[in-house]
KELOVEX-93112 format. One record per residue: residue number from 1; residue in one letter; y, z, x of N, C-alpha, C in turn. Coordinates in steps of 0.1 Angstrom, whole numbers. Layout:
BEGIN
PT  kefi  setor    nyy    nzz    nxx   cayy   cazz   caxx    cyy    czz    cxx
PT   NUM      A      Y      Z      X      Y      Z      X      Y      Z      X
...
***
This chain:
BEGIN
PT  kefi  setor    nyy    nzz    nxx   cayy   cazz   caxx    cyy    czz    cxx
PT     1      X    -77    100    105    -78    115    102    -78    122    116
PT     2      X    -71    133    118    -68    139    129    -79    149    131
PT     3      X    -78    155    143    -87    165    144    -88    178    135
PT     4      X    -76    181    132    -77    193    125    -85    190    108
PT     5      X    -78    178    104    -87    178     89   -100    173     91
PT     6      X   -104    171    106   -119    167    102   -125    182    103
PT     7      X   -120    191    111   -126    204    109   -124    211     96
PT     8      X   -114    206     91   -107    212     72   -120    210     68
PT     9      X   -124    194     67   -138    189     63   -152    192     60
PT    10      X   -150    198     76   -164    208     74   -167    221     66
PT    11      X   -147    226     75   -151    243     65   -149    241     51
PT    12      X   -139    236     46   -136    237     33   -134    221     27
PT    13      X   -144    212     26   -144    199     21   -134    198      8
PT    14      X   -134    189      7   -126    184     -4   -135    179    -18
PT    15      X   -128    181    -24   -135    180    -41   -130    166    -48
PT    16      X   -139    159    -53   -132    146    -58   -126    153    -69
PT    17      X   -111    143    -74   -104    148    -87   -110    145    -93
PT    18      X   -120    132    -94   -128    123   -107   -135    136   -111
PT    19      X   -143    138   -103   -158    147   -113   -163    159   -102
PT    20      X   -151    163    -97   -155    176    -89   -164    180    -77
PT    21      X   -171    170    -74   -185    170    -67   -177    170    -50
PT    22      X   -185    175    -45   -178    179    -30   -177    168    -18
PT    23      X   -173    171    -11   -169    156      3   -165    149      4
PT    24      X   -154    143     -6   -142    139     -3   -132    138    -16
PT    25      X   -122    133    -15   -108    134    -25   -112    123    -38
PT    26      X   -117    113    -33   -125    102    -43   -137     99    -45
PT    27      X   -148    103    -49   -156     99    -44   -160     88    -49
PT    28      X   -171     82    -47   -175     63    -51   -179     60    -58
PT    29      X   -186     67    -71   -186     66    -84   -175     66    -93
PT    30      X   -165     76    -81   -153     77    -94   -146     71    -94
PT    31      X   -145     61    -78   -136     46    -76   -140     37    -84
PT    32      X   -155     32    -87   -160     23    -99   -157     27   -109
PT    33      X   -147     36   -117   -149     37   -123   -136     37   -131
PT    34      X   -122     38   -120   -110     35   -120   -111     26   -130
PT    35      X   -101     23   -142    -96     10   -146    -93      1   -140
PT    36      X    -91    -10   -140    -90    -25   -131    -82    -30   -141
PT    37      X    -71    -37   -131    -59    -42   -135    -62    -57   -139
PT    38      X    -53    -62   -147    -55    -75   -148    -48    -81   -140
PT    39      X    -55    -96   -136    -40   -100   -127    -28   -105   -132
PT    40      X    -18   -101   -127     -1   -109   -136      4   -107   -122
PT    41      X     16   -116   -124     26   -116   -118     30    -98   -118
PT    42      X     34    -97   -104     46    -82   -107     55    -82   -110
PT    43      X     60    -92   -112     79    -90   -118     78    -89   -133
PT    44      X     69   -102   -137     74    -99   -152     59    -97   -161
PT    45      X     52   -101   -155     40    -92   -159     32   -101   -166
PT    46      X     33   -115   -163     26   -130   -169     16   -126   -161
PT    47      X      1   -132   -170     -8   -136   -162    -10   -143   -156
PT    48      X    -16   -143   -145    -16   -150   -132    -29   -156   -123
PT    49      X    -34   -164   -115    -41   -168   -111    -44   -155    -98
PT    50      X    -54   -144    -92    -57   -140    -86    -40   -133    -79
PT    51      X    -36   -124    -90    -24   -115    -89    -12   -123    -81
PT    52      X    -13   -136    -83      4   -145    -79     12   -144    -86
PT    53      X     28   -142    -78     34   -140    -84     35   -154    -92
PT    54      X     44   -155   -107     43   -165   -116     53   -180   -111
PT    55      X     51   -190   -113     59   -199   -108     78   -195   -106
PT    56      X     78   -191   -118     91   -187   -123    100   -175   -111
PT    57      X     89   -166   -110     94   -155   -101     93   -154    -87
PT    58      X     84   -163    -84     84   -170    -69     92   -175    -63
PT    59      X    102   -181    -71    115   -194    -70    124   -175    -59
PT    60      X    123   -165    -65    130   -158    -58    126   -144    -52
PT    61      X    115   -145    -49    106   -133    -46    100   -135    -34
PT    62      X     98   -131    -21     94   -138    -12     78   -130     -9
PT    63      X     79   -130    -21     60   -122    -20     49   -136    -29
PT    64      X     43   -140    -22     32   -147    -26     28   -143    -42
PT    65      X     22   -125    -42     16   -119    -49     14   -103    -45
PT    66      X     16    -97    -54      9    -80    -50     -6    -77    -58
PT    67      X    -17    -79    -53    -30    -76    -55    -30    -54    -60
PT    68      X    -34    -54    -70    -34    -41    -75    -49    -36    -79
PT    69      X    -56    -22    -74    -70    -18    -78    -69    -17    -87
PT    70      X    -55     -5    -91    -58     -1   -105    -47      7   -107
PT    71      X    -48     10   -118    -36     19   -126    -33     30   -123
PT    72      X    -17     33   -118    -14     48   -118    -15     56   -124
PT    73      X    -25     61   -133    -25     73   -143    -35     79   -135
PT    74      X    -39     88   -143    -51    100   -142    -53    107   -127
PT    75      X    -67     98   -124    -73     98   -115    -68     95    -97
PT    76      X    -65     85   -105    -56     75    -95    -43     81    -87
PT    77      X    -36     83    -98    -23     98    -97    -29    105    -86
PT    78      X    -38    116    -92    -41    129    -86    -44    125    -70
PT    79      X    -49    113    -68    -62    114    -53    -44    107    -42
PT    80      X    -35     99    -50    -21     98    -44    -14    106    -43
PT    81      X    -13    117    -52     -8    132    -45    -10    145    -41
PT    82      X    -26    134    -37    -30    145    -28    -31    145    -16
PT    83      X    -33    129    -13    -25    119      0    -12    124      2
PT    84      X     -1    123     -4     14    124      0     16    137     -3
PT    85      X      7    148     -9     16    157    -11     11    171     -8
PT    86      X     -1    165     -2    -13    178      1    -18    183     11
PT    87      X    -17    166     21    -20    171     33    -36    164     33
PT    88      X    -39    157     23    -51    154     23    -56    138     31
PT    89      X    -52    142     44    -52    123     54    -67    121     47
PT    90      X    -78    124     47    -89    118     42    -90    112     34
PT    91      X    -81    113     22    -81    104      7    -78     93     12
PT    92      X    -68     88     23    -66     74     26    -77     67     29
PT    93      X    -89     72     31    -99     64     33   -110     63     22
PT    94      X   -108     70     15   -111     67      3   -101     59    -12
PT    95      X    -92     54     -8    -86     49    -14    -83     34    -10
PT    96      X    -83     33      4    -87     22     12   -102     14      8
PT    97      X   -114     22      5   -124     19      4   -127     14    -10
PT    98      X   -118     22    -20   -116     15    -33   -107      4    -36
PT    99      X    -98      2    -23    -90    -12    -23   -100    -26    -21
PT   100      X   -110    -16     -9   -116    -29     -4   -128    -37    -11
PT   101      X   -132    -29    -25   -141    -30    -29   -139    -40    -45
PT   102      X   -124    -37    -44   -117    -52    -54   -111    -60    -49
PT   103      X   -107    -63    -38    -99    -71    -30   -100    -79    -29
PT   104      X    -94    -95    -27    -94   -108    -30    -84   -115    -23
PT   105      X    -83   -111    -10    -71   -118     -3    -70   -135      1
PT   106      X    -60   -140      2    -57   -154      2    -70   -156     15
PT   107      X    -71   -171     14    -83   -175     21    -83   -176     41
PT   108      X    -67   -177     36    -67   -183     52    -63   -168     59
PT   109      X    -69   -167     71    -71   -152     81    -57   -148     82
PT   110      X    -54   -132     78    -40   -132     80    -38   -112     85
PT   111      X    -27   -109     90    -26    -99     95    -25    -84     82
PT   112      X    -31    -75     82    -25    -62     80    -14    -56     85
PT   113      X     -4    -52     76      5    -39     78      7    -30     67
PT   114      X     16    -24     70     17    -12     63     32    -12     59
PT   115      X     37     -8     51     53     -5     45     57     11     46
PT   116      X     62     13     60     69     25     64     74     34     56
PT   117      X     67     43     54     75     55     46     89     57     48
PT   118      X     92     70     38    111     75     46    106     81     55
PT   119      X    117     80     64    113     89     78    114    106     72
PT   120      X    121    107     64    121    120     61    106    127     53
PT   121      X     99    118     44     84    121     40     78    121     49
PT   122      X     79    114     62     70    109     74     71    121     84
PT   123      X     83    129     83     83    143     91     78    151     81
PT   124      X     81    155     67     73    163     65     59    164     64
PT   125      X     56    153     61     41    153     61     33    153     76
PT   126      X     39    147     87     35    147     98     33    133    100
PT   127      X     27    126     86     21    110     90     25    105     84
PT   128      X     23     89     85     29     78     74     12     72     65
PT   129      X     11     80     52     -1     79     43     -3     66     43
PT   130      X     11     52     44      3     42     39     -1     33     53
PT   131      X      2     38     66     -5     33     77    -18     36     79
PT   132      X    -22     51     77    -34     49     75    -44     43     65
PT   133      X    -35     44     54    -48     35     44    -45     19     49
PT   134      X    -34     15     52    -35      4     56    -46     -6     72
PT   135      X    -44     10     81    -56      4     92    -71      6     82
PT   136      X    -73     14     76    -83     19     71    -91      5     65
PT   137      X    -82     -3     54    -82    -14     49    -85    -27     55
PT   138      X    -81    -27     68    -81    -37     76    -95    -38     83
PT   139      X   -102    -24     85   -112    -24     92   -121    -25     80
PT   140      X   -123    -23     70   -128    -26     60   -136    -39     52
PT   141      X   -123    -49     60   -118    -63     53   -126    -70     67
PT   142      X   -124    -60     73   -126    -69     91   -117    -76     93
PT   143      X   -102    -76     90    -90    -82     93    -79    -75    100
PT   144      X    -72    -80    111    -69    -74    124    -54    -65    115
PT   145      X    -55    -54    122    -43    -50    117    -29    -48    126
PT   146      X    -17    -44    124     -6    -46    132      4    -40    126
PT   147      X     13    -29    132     22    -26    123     29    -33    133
PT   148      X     42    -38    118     49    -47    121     68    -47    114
PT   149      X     63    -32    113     77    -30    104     81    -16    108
PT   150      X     92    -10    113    102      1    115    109      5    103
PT   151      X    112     17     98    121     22     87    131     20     90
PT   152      X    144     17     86    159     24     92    163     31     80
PT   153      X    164     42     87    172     54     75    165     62     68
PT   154      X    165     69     58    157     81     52    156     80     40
PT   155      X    163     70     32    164     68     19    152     71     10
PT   156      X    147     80     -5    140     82    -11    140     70    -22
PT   157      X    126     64    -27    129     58    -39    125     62    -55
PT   158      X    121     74    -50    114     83    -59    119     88    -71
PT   159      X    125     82    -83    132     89    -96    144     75    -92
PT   160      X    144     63    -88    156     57    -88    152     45    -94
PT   161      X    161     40   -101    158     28   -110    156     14   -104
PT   162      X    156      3   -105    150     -8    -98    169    -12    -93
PT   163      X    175    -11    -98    191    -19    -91    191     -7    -78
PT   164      X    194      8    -79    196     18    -71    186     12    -57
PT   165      X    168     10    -64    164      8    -51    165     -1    -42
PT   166      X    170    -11    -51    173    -25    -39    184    -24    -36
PT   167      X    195    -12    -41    208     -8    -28    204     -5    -16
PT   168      X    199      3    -19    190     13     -8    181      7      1
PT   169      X    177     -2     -3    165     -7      8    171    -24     12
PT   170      X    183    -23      9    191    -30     21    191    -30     35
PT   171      X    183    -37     39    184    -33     56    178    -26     59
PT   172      X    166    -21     54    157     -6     57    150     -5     64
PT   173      X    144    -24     69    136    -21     73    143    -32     92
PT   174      X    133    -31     96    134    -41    110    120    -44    119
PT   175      X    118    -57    122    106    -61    128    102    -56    141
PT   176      X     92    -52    145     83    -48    156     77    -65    161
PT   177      X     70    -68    171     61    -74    175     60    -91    172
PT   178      X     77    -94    171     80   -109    166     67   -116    170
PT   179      X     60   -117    184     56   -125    185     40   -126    179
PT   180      X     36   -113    167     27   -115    159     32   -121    146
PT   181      X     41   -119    144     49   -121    130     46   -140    129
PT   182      X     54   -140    138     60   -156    141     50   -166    129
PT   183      X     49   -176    122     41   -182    114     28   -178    110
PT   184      X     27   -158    111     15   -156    106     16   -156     93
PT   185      X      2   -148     83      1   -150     72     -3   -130     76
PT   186      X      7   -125     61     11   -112     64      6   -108     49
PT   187      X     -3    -92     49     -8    -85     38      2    -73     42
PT   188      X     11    -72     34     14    -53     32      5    -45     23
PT   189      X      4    -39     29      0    -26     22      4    -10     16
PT   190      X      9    -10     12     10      3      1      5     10     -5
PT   191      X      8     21    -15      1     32    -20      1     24    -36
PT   192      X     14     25    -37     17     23    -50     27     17    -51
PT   193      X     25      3    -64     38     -3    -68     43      1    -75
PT   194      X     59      6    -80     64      6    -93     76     -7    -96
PT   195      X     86    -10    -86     95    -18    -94     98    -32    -84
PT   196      X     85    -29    -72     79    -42    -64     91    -42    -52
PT   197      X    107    -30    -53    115    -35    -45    113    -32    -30
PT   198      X    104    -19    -26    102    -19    -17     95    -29     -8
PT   199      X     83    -34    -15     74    -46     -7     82    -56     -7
PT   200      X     94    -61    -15    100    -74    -15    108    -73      1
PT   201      X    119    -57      0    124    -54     10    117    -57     27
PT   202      X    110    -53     21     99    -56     36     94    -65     42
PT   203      X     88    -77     25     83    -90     29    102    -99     34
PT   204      X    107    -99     33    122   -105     31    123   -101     47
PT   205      X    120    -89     54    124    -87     66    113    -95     75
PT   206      X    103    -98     69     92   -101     80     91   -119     74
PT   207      X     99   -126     65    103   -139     66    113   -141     77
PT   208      X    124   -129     77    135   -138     83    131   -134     97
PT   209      X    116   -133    100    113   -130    114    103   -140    120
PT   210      X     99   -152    109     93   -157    109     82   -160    103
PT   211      X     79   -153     96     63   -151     88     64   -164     80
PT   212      X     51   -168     84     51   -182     68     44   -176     55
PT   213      X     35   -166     56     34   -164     40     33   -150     36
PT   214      X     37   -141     27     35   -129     29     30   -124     16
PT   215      X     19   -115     14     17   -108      2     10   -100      3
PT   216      X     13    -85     -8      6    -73     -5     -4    -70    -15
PT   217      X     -6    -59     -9    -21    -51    -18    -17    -37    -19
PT   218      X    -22    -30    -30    -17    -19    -32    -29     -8    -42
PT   219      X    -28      0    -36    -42      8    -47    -33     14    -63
PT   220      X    -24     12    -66    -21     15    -82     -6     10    -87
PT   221      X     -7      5    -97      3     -1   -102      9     12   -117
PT   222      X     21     16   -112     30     23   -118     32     18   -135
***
């Protein structure tokens, strides 16, 4: 959070969308109180052992698993567009804080990143929403974080069907910091999943860079 919205903060706090009550975008009753996702696979939506992807869909998915808090509707919605569309950097830490409070990451010590916005959301807004809920997360977890991924291009995936977005996020992305990548064990992080192609796009760039295992977390499944 930058300087100016911590002064927003003071003068004019923010209202949770859950139950109205003042000082921040979510507050911590109203994160317990989100629905909780079951775990399945994200491709096809089998149940699954601690949100892995299913044997079947793993053969071509280069994501371990995508760990989800909870469901895109209501609540959940409102406090994500108020993050991307409001100007509200403080929800990331409250949305981070309701990631960290279901979270279940694989056992062995592995790095934090974030999955780069369009550069074009990232200028209008000024920031990239899911780097900060991703360091947010990290310090949360007490697990080191690292951005480790560059956008290329401006492409939106917002209203596009699952074939359009994996045209589109051909090549989108490119690796920072090979020599953290190299045989680590990598969490992306995101806002929201809807058709898994952005995080595949990303984990796919940060195998062919070396990574030995990659899987992400995300606060709402579409």
């Amino acid at each position: 959070m930058n300087v100016l919205e911590k002064v927003i903060d003071v003068i004019a706090p923010h209202c949770c969308v859950g139950c109205g009550s003042e000082g921040s975008v979510l507050c911590e009753a109203c994160a317990q109180q989100l629905p909780e996702v079951a775990p399945r696979c994200y491709r096809c939506g089998a149940l699954s052992d601690a949100f892995a992807a299913c044997p079947i869909c793993r053969c071509s998915s280069p994501l371990i698993g995508v760990w989800a808090a909870t469901t895109y509707d209501d609540v959940a919605k409102i406090a994500v567009s108020r993050l991307k569309f409001e100007r509200a950097q403080s929800a990331a830490y409250d949305i981070a804080q309701a990631m960290a409070s279901r979270i279940t990451l694989a056992r062995r010590p592995a790095i934090v990143t974030h999955v780069p916005t369009a550069n074009t959301r990232k200028r209008q807004r000024g920031y990239d929403q899911a780097l900060h809920i991703a360091r947010e997360l990290a310090h949360q977890l007490n697990m080191p974080y690292a951005s480790l991924l560059a956008r290329i291009g401006s492409a939106r995936q917002v209203g596009a069907s699952g074939v359009q977005r994996r045209e589109q996020l051909n090549g989108a992305f490119r690796p920072l910091k090979p020599y953290l990548i190299q045989n680590a064990d990598i969490v992306l992080v995101d806002d929201v999943i809807t058709t898994g192609s952005t995080l595949e796009a990303a984990a796919r760039t940060l195998q062919a860079a070396g990574a030995a295992r990659v899987s992400a977390a995300v606060f709402a499944q579409a």
